[in-house]
Phi, psi and omega in degrees: 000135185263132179239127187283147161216137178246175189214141110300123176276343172277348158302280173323293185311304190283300190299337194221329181272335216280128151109334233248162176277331196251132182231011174213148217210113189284081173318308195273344145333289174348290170292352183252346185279291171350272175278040201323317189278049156241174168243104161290096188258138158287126171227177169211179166276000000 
């Protein structure tokens, strides 16, 4: 089964990255972890 996952990315920067030593986050990893029975596609703003 295919799962849509969309990102704000200005959401994401200010809520989990700003301020943090790590500035970089493999998102469609992230989501395949997540969702393992899905087929993850990505989209973003």
């Amino acid at each position: 089964m295919r799962i849509n996952v969309y990102v704000d990315g200005f959401n994401l920067y200010y809520g989990s990255l700003k301020g943090q030593p790590y500035k970089w986050l493999n998102l469609e990893t992230m989501c395949e972890l997540l969702l393992p029975n899905f087929e993850v596609q990505l989209g973003s703003h």
